[in-house]
LUMTI-930915 format. One record per residue (C-alpha): residue in one letter; y, x, z. Coordinates in pm, whole numbers, plus 50000, padded with zeros to 5 digits. Last residue first. Layout:
N
aYXZ;...
END
This chain:
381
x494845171547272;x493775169747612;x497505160647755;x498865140747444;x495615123747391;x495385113947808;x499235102047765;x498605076247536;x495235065347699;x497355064347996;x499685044347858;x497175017747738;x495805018448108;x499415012048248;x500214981547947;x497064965948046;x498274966648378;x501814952648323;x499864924548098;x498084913748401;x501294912348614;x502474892348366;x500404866148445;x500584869048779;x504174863948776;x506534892048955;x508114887249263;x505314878049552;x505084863449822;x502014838549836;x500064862850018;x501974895750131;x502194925949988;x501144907249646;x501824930049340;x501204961149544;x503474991249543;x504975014849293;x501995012449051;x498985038748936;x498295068648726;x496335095548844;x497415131048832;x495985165948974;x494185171448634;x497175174748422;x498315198948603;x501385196448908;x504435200148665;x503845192848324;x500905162948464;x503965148948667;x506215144448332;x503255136448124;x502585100848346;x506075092348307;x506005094947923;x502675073447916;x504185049248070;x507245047947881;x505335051247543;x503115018447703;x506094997547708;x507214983848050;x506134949048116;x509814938548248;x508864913948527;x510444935448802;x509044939949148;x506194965849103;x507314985648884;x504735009448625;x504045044048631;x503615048849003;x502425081549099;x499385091149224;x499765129849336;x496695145849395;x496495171749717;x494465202249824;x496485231849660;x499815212149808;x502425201149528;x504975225249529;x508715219149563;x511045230649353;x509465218648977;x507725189749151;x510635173649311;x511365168348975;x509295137448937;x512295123449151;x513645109748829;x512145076048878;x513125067149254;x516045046149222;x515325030848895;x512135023148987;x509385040148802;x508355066249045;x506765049549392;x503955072149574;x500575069949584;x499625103249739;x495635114849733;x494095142249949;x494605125150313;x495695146450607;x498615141950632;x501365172250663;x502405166050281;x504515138150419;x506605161050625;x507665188450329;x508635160350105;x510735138950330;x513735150050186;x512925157749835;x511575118049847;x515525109649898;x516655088350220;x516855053550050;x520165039650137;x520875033349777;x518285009049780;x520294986249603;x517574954449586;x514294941149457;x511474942549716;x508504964849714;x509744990550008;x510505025450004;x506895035349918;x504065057450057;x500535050749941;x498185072850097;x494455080950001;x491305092850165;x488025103450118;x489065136949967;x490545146850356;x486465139550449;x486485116450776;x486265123851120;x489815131351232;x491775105551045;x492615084951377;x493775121151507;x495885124751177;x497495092051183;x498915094151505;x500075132051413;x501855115651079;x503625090851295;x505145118751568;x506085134451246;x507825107451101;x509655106151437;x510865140751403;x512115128751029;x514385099351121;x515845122651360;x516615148351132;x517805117850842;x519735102251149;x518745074851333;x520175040551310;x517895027151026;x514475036451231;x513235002751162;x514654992150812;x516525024750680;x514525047350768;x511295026850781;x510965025050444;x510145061850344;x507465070350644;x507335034350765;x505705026250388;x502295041350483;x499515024250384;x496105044150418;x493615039650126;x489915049250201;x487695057749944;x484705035449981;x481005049450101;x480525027050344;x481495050450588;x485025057050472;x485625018450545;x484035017750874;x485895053250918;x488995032250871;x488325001851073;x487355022751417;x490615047551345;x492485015351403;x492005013751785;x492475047551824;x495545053951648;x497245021651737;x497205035452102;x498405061852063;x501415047851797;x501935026452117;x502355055952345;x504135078652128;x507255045552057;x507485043552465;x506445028752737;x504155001552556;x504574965852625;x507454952452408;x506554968352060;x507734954651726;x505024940051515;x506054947251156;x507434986451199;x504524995451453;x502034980251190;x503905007750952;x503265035451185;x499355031551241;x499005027250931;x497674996750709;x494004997350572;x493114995550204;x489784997450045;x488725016749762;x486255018649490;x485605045449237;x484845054848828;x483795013748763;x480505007048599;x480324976448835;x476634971648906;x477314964449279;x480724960149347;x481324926149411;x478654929549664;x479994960749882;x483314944249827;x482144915049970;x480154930350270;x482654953250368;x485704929250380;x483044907050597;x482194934650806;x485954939250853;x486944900350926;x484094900451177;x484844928651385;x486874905451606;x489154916651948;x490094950051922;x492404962752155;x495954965552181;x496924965052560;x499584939452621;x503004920452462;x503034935552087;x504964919051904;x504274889351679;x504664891151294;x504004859351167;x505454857750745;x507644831150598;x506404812250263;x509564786250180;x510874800449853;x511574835449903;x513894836349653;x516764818649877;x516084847850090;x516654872349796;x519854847049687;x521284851050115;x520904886850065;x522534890649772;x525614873949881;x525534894750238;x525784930049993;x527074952450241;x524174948850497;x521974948450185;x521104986750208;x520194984550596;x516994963350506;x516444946050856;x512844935950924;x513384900351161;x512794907151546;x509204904151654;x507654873051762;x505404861052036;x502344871252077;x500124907152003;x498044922052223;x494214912552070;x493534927951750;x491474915851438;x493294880351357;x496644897951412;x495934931251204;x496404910850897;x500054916050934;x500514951650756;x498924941850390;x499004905350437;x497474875650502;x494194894950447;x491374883450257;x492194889549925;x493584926649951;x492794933549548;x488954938049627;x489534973549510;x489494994749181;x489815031249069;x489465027748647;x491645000248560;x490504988148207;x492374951948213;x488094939748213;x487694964448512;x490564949948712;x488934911848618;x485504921048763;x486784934349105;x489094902849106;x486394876849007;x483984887749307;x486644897049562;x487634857849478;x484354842049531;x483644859849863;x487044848749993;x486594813549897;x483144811350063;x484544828050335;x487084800850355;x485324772050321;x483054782950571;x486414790650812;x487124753950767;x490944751850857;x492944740751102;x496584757751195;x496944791851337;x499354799951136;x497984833951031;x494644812350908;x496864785950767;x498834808750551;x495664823650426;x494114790950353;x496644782450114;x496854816049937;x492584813249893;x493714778049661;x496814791749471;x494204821849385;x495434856249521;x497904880649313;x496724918149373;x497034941149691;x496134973049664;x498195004749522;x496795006249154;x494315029048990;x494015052048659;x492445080748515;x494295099448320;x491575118148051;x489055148648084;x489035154348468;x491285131948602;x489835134448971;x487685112949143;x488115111149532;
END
């Protein structure tokens, strides 16, 4: 992984708004309903192409294909795994079980898009390679002559495909995270191996408290996130610790969250992975002053924290002073060089859900690279 060695450099957590026309044939591919899969490539290809070239013209430095082929960030696993039918019991948020009102207006603000998330009903294994080579291929492509600093491609967790597709076959919660781990760890060292930095998604370890794992305690809560980080680990175990990044976040929706259990709290577990760079959410107005985490709790010699500088769910385009004021209070703490600056969570988790407008999405990121610049003069002088 790059480092910010004379000025903030700057990313984003993955997934980026699709075209109307590739969101379409995404909900048909999950869906299982007809499609031309030509078409389709053909779509995908042309889209990797114009979002590696658009993050470069908003001035993001660390760039991906913006998660275009993939239904979404922890479902796509369904058209590259066998095991999984059925469907899994709806993701609970625990903080708007006193808030019914609000619940009913989010779903309302859902429009009609739902999302397929079958359990798992037999051995996971994997099924199609195609979809990966493919990812490969057209990021590989889009790529080439890009004067970008670094590429990277995302890949969900082991633990946060066990929070989507709720297990009915497995003995146990070990066993299926097992088995995850070595059927995934064949995607991410394809990734690592073609020379991208690979970006592990790991929501379960903040989310799934209060989603999944809501009727545990915090001690509890924590053992398991353990258990997690060990699966993750062993499918980590052959590539470089500064090949990889994870984004951790308490989930990119829009609500209390005052059942969040605190970043201080998880902290000392989360630093047990193995990967070098942490995305992790810090402009939300739940999450923003946790920055001082840093001044009890010390950052690991070997890590980068990634924070995120601008919101994810809100259509505020923060000001680039703000920006640049968040990115200074992690580089007081940790050193300037062991901070990138990057977003709370993705801007389109899922295709065609997605809060904030593209359009202004855009302008959020122009706003995060103007910040940096900001905070890059303040820092270097």
């Amino acid at each position: 992984m790059q480092h910010s060695k004379d000025r903030i450099l700057t990313t984003h957590v993955g997934s980026l708004p699709r075209p109307q026309g590739l969101e379409d044939l995404l909900y048909k591919v999950e869906f299982g309903e007809e499609y031309d899969p030509a078409v389709f490539d053909q779509t995908v290809t042309r889209a990797v192409a114009d979002i590696v070239a658009a993050q470069r013209e908003w001035g993001l430095d660390v760039i991906n294909d913006g998660e275009m082929s993939k239904t979404g960030y922890a479902t796509y696993i369904q058209q590259r795994l066998d095991g999984f039918s059925g469907d899994s019991p709806s993701v609970r948020f625990d903080d708007l079980s006193g808030f019914p009102g609000y619940r009913k207006m989010l779903s309302r603000m859902a429009d009609t898009r739902r999302l397929n998330r079958p359990c798992c009903t037999s051995e996971v294994v994997i099924r199609d390679r195609e979809p990966m080579r493919k990812d490969l291929e057209n990021l590989a492509a889009a790529t080439k002559g890009s004067d970008a600093t670094e590429f990277f491609m995302n890949a969900a967790s082991p633990g946060v495909i066990t929070v989507f597709q709720h297990n009915e076959y497995y003995p146990s919660d070990d066993a299926y995270l097992e088995a995850l781990s070595g059927v995934m760890r064949e995607e991410y060292e394809a990734i690592a191996n073609a020379g991208f930095v690979l970006q592990i998604d790991c929501p379960d370890l903040a989310m799934g408290r209060h989603t999944e794992y809501r009727e545990l305690s915090d001690a509890d809560f924590l053992k398991h996130a353990e258990m997690q980080i060990e699966a993750l680990n062993a499918a980590l175990a052959n590539i470089p610790a500064d090949r990889i990044r994870m984004h951790i976040c308490w989930g990119n929706y829009e609500g209390p969250h005052h059942l969040d259990i605190p970043f201080e709290a998880i902290f000392d577990v989360i630093m047990k992975a193995k990967p070098q760079g942490m995305l992790v959410e810090s402009s939300n107005p739940r999450h923003a002053h946790e920055w001082r985490v840093f001044e009890d709790k010390k950052l690991p010699d070997d890590k980068i924290i990634i924070p995120g500088v601008i919101d994810s769910v809100t259509n505020y385009i923060e000001h680039p002073g703000v920006v640049a004021d968040r990115i200074c209070n992690y580089a007081n703490v940790v050193g300037r060089e062991r901070v990138m600056a990057g977003a709370d969570c993705g801007f389109a988790t899922f295709a065609g859900i997605g809060k904030v407008d593209p359009q202004i999405a855009i302008e959020k990121f122009k706003s995060l690279v103007r910040g940096a610049e900001i905070a890059s003069a303040r820092l270097w002088g």
